[in-house]
C-alpha positions as CSV (number, residue, x, y, z in Angstrom):
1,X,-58.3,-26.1,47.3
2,X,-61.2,-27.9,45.9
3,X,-63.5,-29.1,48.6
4,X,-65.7,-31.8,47.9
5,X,-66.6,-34.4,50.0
6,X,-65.2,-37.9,49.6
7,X,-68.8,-39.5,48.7
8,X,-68.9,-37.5,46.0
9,X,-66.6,-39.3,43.5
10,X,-64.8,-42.4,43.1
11,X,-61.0,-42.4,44.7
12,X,-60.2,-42.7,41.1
13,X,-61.1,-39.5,40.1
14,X,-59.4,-37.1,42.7
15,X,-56.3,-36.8,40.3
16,X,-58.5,-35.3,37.5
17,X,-60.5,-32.9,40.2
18,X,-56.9,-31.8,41.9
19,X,-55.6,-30.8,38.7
20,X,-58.0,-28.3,38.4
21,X,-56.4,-24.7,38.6
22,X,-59.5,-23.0,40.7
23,X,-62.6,-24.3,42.7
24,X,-64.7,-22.9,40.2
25,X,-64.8,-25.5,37.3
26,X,-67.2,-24.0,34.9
27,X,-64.3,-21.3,34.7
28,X,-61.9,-24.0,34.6
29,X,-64.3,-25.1,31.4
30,X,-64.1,-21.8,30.0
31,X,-60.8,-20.8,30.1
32,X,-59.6,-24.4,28.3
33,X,-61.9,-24.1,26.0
34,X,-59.3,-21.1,23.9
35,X,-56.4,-22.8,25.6
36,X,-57.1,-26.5,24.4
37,X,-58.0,-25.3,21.2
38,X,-54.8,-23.1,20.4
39,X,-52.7,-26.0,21.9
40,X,-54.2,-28.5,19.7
41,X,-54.0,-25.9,16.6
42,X,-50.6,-25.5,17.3
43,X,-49.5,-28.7,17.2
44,X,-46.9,-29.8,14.4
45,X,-48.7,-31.9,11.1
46,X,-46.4,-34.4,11.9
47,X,-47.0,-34.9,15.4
48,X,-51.2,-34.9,14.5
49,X,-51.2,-38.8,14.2
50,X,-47.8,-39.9,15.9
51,X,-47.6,-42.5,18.5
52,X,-44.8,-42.1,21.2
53,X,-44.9,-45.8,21.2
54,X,-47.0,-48.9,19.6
55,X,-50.4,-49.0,19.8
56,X,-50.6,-45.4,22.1
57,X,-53.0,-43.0,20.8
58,X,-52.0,-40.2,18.3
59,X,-52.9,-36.4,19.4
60,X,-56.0,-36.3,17.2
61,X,-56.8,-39.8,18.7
62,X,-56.6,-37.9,21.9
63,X,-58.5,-35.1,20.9
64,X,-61.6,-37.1,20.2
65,X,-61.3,-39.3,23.3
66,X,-61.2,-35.4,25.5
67,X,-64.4,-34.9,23.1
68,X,-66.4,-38.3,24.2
69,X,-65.7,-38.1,27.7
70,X,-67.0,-34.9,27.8
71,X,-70.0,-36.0,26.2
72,X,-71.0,-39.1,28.1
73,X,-69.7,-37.0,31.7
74,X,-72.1,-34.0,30.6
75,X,-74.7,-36.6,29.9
76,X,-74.2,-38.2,33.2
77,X,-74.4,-34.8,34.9
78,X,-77.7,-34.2,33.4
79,X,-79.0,-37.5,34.3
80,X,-78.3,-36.6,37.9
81,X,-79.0,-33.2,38.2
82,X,-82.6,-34.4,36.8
83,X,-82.7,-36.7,39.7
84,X,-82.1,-39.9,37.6
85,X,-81.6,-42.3,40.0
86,X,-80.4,-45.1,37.2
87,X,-77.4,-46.7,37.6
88,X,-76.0,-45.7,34.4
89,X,-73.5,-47.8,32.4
90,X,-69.6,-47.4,32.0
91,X,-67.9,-47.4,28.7
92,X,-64.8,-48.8,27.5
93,X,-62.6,-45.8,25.8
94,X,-60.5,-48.2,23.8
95,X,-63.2,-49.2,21.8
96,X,-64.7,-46.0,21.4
97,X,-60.9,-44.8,20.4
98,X,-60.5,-47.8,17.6
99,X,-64.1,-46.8,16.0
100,X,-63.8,-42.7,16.4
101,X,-62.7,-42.1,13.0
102,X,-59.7,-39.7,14.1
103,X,-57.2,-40.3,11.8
104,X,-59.7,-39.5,8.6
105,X,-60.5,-36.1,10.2
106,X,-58.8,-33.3,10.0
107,X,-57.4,-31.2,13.1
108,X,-60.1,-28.3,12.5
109,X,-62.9,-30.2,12.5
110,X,-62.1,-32.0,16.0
111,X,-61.4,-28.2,16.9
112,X,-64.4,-27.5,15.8
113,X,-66.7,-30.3,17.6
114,X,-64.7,-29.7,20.8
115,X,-65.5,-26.2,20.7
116,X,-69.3,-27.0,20.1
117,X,-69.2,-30.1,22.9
118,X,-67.4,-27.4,25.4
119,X,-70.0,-24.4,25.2
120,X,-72.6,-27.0,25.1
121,X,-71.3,-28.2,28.4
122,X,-70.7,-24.8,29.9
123,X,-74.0,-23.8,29.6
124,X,-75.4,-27.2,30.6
125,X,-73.7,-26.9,33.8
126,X,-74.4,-23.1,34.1
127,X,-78.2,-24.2,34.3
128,X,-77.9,-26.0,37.1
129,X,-79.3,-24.6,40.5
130,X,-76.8,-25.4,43.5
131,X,-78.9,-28.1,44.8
132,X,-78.9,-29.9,41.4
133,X,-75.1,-29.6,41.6
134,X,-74.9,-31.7,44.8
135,X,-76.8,-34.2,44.0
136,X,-74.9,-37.7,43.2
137,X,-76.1,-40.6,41.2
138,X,-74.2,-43.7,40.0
139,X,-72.7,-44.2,36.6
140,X,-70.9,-47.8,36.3
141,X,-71.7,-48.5,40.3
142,X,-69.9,-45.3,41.2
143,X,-70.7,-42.4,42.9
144,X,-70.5,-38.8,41.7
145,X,-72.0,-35.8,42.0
146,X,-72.9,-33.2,39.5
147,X,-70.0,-30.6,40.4
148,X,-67.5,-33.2,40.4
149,X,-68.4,-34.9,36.8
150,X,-67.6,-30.8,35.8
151,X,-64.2,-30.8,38.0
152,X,-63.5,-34.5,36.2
153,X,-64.0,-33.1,32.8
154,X,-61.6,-30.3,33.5
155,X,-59.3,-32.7,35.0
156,X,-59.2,-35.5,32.4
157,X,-58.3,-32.9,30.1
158,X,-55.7,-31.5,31.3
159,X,-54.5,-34.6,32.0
160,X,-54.2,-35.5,28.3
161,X,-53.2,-32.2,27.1
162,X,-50.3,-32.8,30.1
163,X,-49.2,-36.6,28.1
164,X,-49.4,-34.7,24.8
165,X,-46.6,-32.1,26.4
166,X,-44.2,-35.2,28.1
167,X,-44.4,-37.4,25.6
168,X,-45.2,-36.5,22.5
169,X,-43.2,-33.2,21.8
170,X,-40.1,-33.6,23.2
């Protein structure tokens, strides 16, 4: 059971933090980063840019949304770990989805950067001391602490890896 306290993250984001298999997210980090990356390898070529339905993202689409949300969550953790006290904005994934670029890359190279993005963020978070892990800032007038921006980026991608499964190969 993950225990964090309730001021430490938006109500929102408890279903990415209670799909996370241990309380120990920077192994959570580490063990998806061979497991994401063989699942999206594995993938059929014809299911790399299919859409269950209109207008859904494809699996590579996917891919590089798990890829910026780790990115802006690991920036937000160091923000707050560093004591930033700013109130830092929110972004809109469906505009950063329409402007990634997925579909003219190929499925190694999004391997590739999410590889690079995850160790990047292991060993961000593995710097952290355990009082820079409690501390909580705000991102889009929300609360969350350091530890539970990790547990969300384990979370969220699960998550999608979990859509991919239900709804796009079977």
């Amino acid at each position: 059971m993950i225990k964090l306290n309730q001021n430490e993250y938006l109500d929102y984001y408890g279903y990415y933090i209670s799909l996370n298999s241990t309380d120990d997210f920077i192994l959570n980090l580490e063990n998806q980063l061979e497991s994401t990356s063989l699942f999206f390898k594995s993938l059929p070529i014809d299911k790399l840019e299919y859409q269950y339905e209109v207008g859904k993202w494809t699996p590579k689409d996917i891919l590089q949304h798990i890829i910026d949300t780790e990115r802006i969550f690991a920036y937000r953790a160091l923000r707050f770990a560093r004591f930033d006290l700013t109130n830092l904005p929110g972004y809109e994934e469906n505009d950063y989805a329409n402007s990634a670029n997925a579909t003219n890359r190929t499925i190694g190279d999004l391997i590739e950067e999410y590889k690079v993005v995850r160790l990047a963020s292991i060993h961000l978070f593995k710097s952290f001391s355990e009082k820079m892990l409690l501390n909580i800032g705000l991102a889009n007038n929300a609360p969350a602490s350091v530890r539970a921006l990790g547990f969300i980026i384990a979370g969220h991608e699960i998550h999608h890896v979990t859509i991919i499964k239900e709804r796009y190969l079977k």
